[in-house]
N, C-alpha and C positions, 0 to 999 in steps of 0.2 A: 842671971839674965838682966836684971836692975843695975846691976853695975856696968854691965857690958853696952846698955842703951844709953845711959847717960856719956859713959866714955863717947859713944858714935855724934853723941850730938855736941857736945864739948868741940870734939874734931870738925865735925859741918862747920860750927858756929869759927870757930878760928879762921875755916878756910874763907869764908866769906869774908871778915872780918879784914886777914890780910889782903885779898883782893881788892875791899877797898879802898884800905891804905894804900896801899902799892898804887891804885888810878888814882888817887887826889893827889898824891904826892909826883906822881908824870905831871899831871895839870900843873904843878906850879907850885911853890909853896908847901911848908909842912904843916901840916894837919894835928891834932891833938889823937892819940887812938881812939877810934871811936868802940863802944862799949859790943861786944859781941851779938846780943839781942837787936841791938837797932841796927846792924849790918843784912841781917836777916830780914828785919823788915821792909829795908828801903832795896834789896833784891827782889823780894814778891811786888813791892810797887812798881820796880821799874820793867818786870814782867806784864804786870796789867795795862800799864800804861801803854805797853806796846802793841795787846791784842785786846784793847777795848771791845771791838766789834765783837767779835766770839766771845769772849766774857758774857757779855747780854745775851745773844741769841742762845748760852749753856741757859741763865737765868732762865729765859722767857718758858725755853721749851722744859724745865723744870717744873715752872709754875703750872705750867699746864697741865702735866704729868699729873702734881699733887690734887690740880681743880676737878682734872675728870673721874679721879680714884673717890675723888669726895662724891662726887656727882652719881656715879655708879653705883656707891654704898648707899646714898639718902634718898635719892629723887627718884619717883614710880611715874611712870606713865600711865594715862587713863586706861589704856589695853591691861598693859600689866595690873593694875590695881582690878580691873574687873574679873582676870581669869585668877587676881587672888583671892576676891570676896567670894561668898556662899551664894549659889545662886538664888532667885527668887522665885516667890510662890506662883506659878501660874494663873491666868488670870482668865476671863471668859472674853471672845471676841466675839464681838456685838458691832451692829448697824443699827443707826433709827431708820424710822417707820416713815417712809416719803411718802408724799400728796400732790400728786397732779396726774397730766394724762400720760398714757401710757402708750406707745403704739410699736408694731414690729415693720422694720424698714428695711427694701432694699435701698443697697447704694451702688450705682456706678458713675463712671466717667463721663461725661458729656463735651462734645464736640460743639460752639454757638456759630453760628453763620447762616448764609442766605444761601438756599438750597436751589435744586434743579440748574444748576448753573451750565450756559450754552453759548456754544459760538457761534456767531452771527453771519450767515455770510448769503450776497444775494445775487440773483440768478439774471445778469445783465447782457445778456444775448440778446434781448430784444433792441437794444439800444441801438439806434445806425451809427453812433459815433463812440468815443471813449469815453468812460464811465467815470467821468469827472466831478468831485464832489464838489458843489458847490453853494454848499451852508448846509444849515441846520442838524450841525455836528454837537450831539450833547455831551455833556461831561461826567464824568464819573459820578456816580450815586441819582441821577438822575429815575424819573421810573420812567415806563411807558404803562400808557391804558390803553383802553380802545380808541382808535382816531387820532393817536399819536404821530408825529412823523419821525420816525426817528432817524432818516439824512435826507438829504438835497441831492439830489445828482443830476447833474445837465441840467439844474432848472426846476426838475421834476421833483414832488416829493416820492417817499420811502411811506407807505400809509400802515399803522400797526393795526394789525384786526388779531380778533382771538380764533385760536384751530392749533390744529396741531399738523400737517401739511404742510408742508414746504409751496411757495408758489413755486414750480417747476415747470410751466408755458402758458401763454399769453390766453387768456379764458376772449374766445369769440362765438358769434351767433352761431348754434348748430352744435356746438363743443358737448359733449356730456362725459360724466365721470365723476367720482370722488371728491375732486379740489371742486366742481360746479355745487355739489351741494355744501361743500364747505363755506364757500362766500357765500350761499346763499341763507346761509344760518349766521352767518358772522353779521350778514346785512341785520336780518332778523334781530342780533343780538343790540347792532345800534338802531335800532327803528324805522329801518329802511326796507319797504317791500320789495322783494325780487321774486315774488310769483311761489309758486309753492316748494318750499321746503325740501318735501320728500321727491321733487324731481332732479333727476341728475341732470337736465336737459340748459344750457344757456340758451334760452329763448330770449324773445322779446321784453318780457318783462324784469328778466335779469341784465338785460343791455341796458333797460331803462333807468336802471338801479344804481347803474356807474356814477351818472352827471351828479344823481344826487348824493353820492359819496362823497365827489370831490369840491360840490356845494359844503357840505361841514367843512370839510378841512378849509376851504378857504384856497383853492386853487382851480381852474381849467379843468373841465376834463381832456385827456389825451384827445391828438385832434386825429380826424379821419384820413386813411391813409391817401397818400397823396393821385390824385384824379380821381377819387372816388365820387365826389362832387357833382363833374364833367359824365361820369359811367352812368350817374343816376337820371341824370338830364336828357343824354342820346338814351337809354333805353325807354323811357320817359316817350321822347320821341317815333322809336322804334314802334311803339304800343299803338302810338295813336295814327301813324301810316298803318299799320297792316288791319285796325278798325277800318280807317277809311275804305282800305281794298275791300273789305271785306260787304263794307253795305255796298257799293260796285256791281258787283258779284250777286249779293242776293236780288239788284233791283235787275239787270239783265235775267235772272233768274224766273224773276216774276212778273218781265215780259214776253217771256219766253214760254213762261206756261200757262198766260192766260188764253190761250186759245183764238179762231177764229171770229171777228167781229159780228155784230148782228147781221150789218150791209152786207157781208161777205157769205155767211149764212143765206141772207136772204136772196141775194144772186144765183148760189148758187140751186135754190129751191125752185126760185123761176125758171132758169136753163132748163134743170130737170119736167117741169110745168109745160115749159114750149117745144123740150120733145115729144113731149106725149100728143100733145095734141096734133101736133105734125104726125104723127104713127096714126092717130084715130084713123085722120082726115082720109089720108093715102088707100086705109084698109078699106074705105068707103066709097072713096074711087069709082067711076063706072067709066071706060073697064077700066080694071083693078092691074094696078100696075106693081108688080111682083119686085123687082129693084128697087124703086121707090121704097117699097115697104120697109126692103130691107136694110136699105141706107137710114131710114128714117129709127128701127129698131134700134141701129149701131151706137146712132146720134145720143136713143134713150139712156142705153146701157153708161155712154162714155161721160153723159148729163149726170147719173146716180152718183158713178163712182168719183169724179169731182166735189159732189155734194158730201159724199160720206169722208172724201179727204177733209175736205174743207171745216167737216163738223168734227172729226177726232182729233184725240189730245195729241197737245206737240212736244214732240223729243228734245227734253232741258237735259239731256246726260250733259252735253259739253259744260253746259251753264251751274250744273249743279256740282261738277268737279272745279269748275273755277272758285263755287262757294266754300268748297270742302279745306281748297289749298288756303283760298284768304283765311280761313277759321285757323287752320294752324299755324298759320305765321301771325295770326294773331295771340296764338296760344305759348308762340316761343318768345316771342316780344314781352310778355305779359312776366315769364320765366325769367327772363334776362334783367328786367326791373325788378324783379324781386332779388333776384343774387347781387343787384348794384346797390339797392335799397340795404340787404341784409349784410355787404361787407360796408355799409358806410356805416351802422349800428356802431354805439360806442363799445366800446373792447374795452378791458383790463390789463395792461403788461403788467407781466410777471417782474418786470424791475420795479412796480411801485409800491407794490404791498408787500409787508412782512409779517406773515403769522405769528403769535408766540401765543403756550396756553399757558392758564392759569392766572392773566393777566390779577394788578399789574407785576411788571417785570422792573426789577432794579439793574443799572447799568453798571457792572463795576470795574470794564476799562473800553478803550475806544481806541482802534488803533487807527483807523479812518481818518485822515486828517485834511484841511478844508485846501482847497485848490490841488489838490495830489489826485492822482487814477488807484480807483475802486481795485483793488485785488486784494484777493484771498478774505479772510477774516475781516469782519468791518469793526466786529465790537463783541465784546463777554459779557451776558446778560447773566440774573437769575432771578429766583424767587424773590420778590417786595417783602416779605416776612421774616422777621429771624426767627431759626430753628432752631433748633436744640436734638443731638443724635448721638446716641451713644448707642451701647453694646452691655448684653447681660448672659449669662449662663442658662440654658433651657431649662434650670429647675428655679431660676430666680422669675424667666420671663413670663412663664408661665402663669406663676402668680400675679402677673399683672392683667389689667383689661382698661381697653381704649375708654376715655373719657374718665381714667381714674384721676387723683392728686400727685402733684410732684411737686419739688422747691429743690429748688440750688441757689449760691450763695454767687450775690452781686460784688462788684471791687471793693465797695463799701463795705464788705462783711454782712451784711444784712439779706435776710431769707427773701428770694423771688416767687413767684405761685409759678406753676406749667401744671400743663395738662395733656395726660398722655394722647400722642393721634395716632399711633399706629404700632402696632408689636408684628413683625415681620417673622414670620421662623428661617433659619439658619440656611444655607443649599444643604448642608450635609447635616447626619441626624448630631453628631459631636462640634456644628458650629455654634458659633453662638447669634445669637438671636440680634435683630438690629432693631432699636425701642426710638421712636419719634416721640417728640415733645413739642408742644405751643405756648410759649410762655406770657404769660398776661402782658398787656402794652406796656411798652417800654420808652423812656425819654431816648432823644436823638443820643443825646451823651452816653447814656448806660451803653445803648445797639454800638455805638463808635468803640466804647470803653473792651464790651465783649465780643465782638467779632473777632472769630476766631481762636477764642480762648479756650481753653482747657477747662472744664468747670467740676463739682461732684453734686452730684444730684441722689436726691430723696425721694424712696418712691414708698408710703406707707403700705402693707399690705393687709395691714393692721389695729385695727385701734380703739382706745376704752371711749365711751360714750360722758366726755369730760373727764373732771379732776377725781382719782383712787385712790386708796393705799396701796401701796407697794412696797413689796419687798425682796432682796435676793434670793434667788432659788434655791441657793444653799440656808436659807433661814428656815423654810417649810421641809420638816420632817412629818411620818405616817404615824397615826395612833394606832393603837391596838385593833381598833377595828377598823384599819380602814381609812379613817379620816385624815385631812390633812390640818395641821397646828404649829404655831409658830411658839416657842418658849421665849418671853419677855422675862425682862430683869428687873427689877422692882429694888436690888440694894445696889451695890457697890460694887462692879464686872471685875475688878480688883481682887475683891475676896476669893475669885474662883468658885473652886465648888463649893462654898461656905455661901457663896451671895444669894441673897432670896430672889428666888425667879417663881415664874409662874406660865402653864400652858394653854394658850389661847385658842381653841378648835376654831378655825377660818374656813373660807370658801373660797376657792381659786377661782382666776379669772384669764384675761388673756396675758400669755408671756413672750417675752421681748427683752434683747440685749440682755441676760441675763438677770431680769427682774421678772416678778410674777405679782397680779394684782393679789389683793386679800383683802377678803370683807368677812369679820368677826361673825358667828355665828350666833354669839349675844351682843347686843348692842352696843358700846362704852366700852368693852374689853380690850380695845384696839385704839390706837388715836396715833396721828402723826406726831413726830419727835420721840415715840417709845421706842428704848433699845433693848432688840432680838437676836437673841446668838446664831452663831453662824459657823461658832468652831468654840474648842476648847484648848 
């Protein structure tokens, strides 16, 4: 086989060899033989030369081949290296022993803005022209209080009083109902008498009450409706004609029934006097003259009954019905001045007041705009207060009660105070409960920053009376009899079950977010920063 290999490459080497005699000698020129081994060589060179590029890229991914076979025998990864070492000794897990307060808290979401929010709209029927706004158009965030105006229309102000009524018609003398006692408590509330309170009744002293209303605000009161002036003047008049008729009437009356004079009286006593005596004379006669007698008797009789005319009371019926008619046309006269007097009383249109309760009221848009006509919606009012409203579960609301503490967190990051104002329950018994909050005064920036925001609010239900020890629930295990004790570590939580520990009998307190207070049953036994296990 030795000789057979040599022979094969003897034969290579030749043929190389003539090949490249044979091309030097095409080229030009004879050449000296060149030696068999360096024919061989300068073929493999003029092979590389030709595929330089793959030559290298065999190298590289060679290299590679050899780097990564290294790499996979020698070099461990920290995983690998850990699931080849022995594992370690278990060790004790332990917390230290915190110090401060402790409390149990609900949390929910809270909604901030200006509450009771209402659309503004007013009741301009009374008005003889178009409800033309013309000033005193405010602008957003603006409030109103009592005695506010809050628009102009025709001239006229918008007057804001507190109630909760709608002005819904023009309050005048005689008017009673609900809205009369409403202004008349509204009056009440700015200082203005309008007569008692608990009457439903617009009388007089509730008319009275208008001018001085419109004395604060600083305008007119409405004027009286037109010829009501002129109705007050002719009834006025009316009054004092049917007076006149009337004393008229009672003086015919009381000429009428003063009766016959003295003189006439006494005439007719003598008539009756100077027939008798004519009757005497006659019966006396000699001779006695029988017609005489009897003419003279006639005379007597027709002498009395004169006299008894003369002396009885005289018939006033005509006279006393003439007194009766002047009395009542002075009675309706008297009637007709009072209905021109009581419709010229000042009145209230319903277009110039606007109720709101719980004043004041913050404005937070206006669609009313100055020189345009009054329709529909004037402006969105609400509550002057930010509130604060969220929602809890019936077993979280529960534990709440109005006037307890709250805190939720400003844009700043930093804790706010509130204070609950009302816990609502649910409509249905699986709704959830609706929780109101007031939150301590706030800068203009903060209210601007939070309106509207989404916030989480802290409600304690909870809490240690100052700074405790504490520790997690899972630290307090039960002794034998009964008690509760926390096992502190006194060496090395490292060692495991080899490290010295020791069992401290506690006294529970209240727990919260998975902490529980503990106060040592011996004094010093216990201190914050000691670490207590809590697992093995």
């Amino acid at each position: 086989m030795a000789g057979s290999q040599e022979q094969h490459d003897a034969s290579f080497d030749e043929i190389l060899g003539t090949a490249t005699t044979t091309a030097e000698g095409e080229a030009g020129g004879e050449a000296a033989p060149a030696p068999p081994r360096a024919g061989l060589l300068t073929r493999w060179r003029r092979v590389f030369d030709g595929n330089r590029a793959l030559w290298i890229v065999a190298t590289v991914a060679v290299a590679s081949l050899v780097v990564g076979l290294l790499v996979g025998r020698f070099v461990v990864s920290p995983a690998e290296a850990s699931a080849r070492a022995e594992p370690p000794e278990p060790g004790l897990i332990t917390v230290p022993v915190e110090f401060g307060e402790l409390s149990n808290d609900v949390t929910i979401r809270g909604e901030v803005g200006y509450a009771d929010a209402a659309e503004i709209t007013l009741d301009t029927s009374s008005l003889t022209g178009p409800a033309i706004v013309t000033g005193r158009v405010p602008e957003a965030g603006a409030e109103f209080g009592p005695l506010a105006v809050a628009l102009e229309i025709a001239g006229r102000p918008v007057i804001v009083l507190p109630g909760d009524l709608p002005a819904y018609r023009t309050l005048r003398f005689g008017m009673s109902g609900p809205d009369v006692v409403q202004f008349k408590q509204a009056m009440a509330a700015v200082g203005i008498n309008a007569g008692d309170p608990a009457s439903d009744v617009f009388d007089a002293a509730a008319a009275a009450a208008v001018p001085a209303l419109y004395d604060l605000v600083g305008y007119a009161p409405p004027p009286p409706p037109e010829g009501g002036e002129e109705a007050v003047r002719a009834a006025s008049e009316g009054v004092t004609a049917a007076q006149q008729s009337l004393a008229a009437a009672n003086d015919e009356l009381n000429r009428a029934g003063s009766g016959a004079s003295a003189v006439a009286l006494r005439e007719a006593d003598n008539q009756v006097a100077s027939a008798q005596r004519q009757l005497d004379a006659a019966r006396m006669a000699v001779p006695l003259d029988p017609l005489v007698v009897a003419d003279l008797e006639d005379a007597l009789a027709l002498a009395k009954l004169r006299r008894d005319e003369v002396a009885a009371a005289p018939d006033t019926r005509a006279q006393r019905a003439a007194v009766d008619a002047a009395r009542s046309q002075v009675a309706q006269a008297q009637e007709a001045l009072t209905r021109a007097r009581e419709e010229a009383l000042p009145f209230l249109p319903s277009s110039e007041v606007l109720y709101l309760a719980a004043l004041p009221r913050r404005v937070d848009a206006v669609t009313a705009a100055r020189g345009s006509v009054l329709q529909g919606v004037a402006m969105t009012v609400s509550g002057a207060t930010l509130e604060l409203t969220g929602s809890a579960a019936e077993a979280d609301a529960t534990l709440l009660q109005v006037g307890g503490e709250a805190s939720f967190e400003l844009p700043d990051g930093s804790s706010h105070r509130a204070v609950v104002a009302e816990v609502t329950p649910g409509e249905e018994s699986s709704g959830r409960w609706t929780i109101g909050f007031t939150p301590d005064p706030l800068t203009p920036e903060q209210i601007q920053q939070l309106q509207g925001a989404n916030v989480r609010v802290s409600i304690p239900v909870g809490a240690t009376e100052g700074d405790v020890l504490f520790v997690p629930l899972a630290a307090v295990t039960a002794g034998p009899g009964g008690e509760s004790r926390v096992e502190v570590v006194d060496g090395d939580p490292r060692d495991g079950d080899q490290a010295e520990t020791r069992l401290v009998d506690v006294e529970t307190g209240l727990a919260a977010d998975g902490s529980v207070e503990v106060r040592p049953v011996e004094s010093g036994e216990l201190e914050e920063g000691d670490l207590v296990v809590v697992g093995r």
